[in-house]
FIMARDREN-944752 format. One record per residue: residue number from 1; residue in three letters; chain; x, y negated, z of N, C-alpha, C, O, CB in turn. Coordinates in steps of 0.2 Angstrom, whole numbers, padded with zeros to 4 digits. Glycine has a CB too. Layout:
N
(NUM "ala" "A" (X Y Z) (X Y Z) (X Y Z) (X Y Z) (X Y Z))
...
// end
This chain:
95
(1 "unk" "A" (0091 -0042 0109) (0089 -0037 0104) (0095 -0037 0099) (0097 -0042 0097) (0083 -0039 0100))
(2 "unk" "A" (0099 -0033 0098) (0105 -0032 0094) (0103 -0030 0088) (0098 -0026 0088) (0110 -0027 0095))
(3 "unk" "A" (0106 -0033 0082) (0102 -0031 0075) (0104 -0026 0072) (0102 -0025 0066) (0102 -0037 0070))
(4 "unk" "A" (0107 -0023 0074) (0112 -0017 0071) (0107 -0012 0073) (0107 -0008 0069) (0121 -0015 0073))
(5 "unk" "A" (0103 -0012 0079) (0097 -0005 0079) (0092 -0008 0076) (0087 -0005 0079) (0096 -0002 0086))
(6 "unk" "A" (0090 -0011 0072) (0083 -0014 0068) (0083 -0011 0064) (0088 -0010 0060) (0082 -0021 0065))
(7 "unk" "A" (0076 -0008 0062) (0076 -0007 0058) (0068 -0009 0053) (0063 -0010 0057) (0079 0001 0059))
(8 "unk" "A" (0069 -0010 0047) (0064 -0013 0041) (0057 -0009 0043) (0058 -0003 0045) (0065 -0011 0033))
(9 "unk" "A" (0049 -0014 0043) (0046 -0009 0045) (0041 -0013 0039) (0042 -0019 0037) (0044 -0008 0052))
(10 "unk" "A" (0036 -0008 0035) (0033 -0010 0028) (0026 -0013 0035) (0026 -0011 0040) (0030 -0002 0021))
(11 "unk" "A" (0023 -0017 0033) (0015 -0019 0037) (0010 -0019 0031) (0010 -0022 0026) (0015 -0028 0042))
(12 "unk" "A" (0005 -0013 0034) (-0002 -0015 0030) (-0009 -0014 0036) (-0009 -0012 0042) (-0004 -0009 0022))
(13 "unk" "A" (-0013 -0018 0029) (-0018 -0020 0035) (-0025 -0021 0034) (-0027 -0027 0031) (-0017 -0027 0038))
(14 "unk" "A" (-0031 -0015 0036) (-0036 -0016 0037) (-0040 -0022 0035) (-0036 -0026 0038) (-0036 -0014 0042))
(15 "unk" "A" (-0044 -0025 0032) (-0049 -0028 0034) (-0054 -0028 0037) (-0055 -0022 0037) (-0051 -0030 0032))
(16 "unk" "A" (-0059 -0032 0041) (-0064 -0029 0043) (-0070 -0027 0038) (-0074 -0023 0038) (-0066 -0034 0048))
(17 "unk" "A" (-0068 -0030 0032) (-0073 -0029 0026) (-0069 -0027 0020) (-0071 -0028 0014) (-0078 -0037 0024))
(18 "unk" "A" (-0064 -0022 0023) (-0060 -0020 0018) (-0061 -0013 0017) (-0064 -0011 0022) (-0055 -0021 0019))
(19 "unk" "A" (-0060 -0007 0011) (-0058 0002 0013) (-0054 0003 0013) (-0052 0009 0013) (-0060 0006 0010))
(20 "unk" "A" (-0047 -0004 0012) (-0043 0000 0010) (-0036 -0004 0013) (-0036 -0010 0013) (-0044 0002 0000))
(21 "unk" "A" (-0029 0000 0017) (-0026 -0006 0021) (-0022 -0010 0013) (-0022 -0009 0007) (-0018 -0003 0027))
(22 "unk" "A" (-0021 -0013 0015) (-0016 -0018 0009) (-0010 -0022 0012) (-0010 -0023 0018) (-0022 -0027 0005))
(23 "unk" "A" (-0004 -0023 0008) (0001 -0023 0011) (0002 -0031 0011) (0001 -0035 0006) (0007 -0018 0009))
(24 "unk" "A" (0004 -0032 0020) (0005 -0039 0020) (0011 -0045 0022) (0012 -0051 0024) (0001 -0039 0023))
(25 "unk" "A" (0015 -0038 0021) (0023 -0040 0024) (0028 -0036 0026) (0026 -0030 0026) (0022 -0043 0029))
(26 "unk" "A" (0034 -0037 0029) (0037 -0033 0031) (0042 -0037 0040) (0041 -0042 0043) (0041 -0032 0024))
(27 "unk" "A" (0044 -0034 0042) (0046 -0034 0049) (0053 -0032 0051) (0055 -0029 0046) (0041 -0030 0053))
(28 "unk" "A" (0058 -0033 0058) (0061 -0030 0060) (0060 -0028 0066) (0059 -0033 0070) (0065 -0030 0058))
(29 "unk" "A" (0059 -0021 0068) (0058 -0019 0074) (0063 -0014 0076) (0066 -0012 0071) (0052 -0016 0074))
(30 "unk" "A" (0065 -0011 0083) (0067 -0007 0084) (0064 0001 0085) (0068 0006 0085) (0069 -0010 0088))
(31 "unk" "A" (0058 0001 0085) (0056 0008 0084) (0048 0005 0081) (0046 -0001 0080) (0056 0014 0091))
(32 "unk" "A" (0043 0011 0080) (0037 0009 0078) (0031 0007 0082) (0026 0005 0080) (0036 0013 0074))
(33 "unk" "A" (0034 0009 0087) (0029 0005 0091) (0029 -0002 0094) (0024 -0003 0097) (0029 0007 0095))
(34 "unk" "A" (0036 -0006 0094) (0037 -0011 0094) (0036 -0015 0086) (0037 -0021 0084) (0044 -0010 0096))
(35 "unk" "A" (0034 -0012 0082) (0034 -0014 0076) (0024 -0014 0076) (0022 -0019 0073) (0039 -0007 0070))
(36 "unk" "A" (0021 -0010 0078) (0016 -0012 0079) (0013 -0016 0082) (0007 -0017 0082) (0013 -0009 0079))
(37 "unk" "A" (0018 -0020 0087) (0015 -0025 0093) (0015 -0030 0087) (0010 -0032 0085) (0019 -0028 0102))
(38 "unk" "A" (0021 -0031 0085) (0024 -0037 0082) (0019 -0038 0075) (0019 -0044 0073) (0032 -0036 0080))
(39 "unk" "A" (0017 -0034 0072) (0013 -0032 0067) (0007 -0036 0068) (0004 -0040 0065) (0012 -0024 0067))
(40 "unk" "A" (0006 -0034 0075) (-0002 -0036 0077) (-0001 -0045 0079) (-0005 -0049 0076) (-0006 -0030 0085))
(41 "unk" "A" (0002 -0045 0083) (0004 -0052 0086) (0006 -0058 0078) (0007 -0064 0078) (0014 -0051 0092))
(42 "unk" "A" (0007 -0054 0071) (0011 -0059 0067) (0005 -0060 0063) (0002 -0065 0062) (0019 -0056 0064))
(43 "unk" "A" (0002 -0053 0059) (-0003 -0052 0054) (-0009 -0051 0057) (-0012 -0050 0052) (-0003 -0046 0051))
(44 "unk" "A" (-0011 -0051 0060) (-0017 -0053 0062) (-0021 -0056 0069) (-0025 -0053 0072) (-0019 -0049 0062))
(45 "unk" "A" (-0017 -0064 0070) (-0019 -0069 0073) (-0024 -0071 0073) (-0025 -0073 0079) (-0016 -0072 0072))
(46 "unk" "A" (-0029 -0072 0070) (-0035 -0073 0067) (-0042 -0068 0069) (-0048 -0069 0068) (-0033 -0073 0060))
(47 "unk" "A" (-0038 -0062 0071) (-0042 -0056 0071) (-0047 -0054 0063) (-0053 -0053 0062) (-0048 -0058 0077))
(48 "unk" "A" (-0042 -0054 0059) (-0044 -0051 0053) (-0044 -0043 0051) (-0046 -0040 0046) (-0039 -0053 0049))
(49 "unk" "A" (-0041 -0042 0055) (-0039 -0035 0055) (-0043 -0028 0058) (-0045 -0029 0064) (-0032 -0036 0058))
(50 "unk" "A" (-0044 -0025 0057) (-0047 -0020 0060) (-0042 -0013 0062) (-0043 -0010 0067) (-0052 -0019 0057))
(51 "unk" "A" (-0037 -0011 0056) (-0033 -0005 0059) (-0026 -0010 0056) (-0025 -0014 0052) (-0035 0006 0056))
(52 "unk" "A" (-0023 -0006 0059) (-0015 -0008 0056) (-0009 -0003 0055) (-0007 0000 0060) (-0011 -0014 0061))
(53 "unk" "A" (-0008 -0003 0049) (0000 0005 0048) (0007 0000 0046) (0009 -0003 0040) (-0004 0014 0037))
(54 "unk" "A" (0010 0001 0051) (0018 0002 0051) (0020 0008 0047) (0019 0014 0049) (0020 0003 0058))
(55 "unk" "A" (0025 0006 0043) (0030 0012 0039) (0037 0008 0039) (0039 0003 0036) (0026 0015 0029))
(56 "unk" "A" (0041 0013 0042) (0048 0012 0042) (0050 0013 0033) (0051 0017 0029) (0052 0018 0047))
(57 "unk" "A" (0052 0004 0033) (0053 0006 0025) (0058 0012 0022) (0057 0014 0016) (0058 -0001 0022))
(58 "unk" "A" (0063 0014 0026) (0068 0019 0024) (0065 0025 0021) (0068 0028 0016) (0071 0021 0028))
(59 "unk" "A" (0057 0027 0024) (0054 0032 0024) (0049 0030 0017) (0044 0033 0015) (0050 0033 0032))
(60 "unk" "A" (0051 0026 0014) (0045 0024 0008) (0047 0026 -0001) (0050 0022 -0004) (0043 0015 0009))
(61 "unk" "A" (0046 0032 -0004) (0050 0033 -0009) (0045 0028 -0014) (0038 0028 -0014) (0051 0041 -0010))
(62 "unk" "A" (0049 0025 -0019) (0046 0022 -0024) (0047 0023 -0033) (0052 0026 -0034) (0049 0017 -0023))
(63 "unk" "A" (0046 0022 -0035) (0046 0021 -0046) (0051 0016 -0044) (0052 0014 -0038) (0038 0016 -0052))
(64 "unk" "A" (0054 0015 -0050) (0059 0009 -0051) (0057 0006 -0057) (0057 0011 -0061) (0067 0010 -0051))
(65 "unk" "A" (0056 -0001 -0060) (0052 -0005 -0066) (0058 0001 -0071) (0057 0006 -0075) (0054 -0018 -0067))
(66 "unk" "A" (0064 0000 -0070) (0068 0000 -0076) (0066 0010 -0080) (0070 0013 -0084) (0080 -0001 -0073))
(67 "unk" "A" (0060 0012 -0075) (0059 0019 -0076) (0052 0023 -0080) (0050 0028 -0083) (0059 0021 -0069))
(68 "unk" "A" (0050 0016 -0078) (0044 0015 -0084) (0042 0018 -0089) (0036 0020 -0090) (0044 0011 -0085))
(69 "unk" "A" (0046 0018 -0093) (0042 0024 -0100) (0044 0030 -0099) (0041 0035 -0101) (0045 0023 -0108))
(70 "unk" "A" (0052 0032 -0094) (0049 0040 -0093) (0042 0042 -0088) (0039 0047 -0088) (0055 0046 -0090))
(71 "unk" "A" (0043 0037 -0085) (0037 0039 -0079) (0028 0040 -0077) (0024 0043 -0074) (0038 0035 -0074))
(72 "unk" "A" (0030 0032 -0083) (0020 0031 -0082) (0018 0031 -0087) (0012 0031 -0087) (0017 0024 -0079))
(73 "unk" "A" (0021 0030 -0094) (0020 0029 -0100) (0017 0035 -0102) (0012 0035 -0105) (0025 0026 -0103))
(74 "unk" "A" (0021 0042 -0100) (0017 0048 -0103) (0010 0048 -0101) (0006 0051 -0104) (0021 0055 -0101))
(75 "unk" "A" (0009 0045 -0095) (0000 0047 -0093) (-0003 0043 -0099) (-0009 0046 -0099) (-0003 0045 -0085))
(76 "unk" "A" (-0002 0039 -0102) (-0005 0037 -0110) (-0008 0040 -0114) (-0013 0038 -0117) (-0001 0035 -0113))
(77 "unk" "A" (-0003 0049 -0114) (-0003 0053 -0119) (-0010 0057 -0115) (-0014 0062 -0117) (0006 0058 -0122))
(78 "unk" "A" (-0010 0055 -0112) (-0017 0060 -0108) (-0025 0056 -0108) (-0027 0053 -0103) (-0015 0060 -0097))
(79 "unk" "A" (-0027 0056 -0112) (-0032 0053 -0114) (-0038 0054 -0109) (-0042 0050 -0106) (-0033 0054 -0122))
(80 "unk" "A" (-0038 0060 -0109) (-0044 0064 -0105) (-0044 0060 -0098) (-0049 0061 -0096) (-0043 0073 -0104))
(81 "unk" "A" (-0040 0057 -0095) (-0039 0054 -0088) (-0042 0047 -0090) (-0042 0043 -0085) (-0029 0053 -0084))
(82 "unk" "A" (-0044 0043 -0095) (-0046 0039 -0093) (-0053 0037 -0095) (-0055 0042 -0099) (-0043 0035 -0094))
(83 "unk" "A" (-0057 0034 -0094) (-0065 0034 -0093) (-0068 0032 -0100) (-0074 0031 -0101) (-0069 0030 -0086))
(84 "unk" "A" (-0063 0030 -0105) (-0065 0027 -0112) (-0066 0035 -0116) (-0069 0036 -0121) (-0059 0021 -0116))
(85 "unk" "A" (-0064 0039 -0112) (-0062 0046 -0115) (-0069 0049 -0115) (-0070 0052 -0121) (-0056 0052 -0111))
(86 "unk" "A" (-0075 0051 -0112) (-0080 0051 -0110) (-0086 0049 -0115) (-0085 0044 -0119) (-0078 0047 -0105))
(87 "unk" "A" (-0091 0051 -0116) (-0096 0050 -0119) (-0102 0049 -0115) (-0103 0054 -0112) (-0096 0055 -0123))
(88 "unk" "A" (-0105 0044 -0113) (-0111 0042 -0108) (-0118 0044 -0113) (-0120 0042 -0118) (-0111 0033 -0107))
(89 "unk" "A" (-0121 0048 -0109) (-0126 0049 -0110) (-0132 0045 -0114) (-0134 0040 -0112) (-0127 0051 -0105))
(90 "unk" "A" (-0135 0048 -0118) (-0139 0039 -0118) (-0143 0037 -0113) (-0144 0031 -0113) (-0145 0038 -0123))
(91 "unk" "A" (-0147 0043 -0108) (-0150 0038 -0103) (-0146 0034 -0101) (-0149 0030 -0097) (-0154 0040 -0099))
(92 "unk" "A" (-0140 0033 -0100) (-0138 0028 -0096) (-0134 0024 -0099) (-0129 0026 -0103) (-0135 0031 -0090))
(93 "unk" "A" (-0135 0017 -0097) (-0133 0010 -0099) (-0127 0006 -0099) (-0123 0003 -0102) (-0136 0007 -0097))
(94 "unk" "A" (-0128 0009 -0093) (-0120 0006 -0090) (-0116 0012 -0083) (-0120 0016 -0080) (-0121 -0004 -0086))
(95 "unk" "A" (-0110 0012 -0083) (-0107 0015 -0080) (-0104 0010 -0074) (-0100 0012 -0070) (-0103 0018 -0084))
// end
């Protein structure tokens, strides 16, 4: 395998008692289907797993920490998005 055609692959991963994948590593593969054998053969030896999603890191756009107050800080100013904003009924006790 020549490493110059590798390329980064993100791994997340089902539980069987999970809803949601959670990420549990990363890989190098030469395409994504080689990246899902290896996926499956590395992350879930145990049979923990129930589905598994490969994403070519290149393909993954992100935030960056140093971006933070222009990015996430304004949803702060949006009060109405969080559930303290909200007035509960009196019949009900808890949420």
């Amino acid at each position: 395998m020549n490493q110059e055609y590798l390329s980064t692959y993100e791994v997340f991963v089902r539980s069987a008692r999970g809803l949601d994948h959670k990420h549990v590593g990363s890989l190098h593969a030469e395409n994504s289907q080689q990246a899902l054998m290896y996926a499956r053969d590395v992350y879930t030896r145990r049979s923990e797993g129930v589905s598994i999603w490969v994403v070519e890191a290149i393909n993954i756009t992100a935030s960056q920490e140093e971006d933070v107050e222009s990015f996430i800080e304004p949803m702060d100013e949006k009060k109405y998005r969080h559930a303290s904003h909200y007035q509960l009924p009196d019949k009900i006790d808890n949420m």
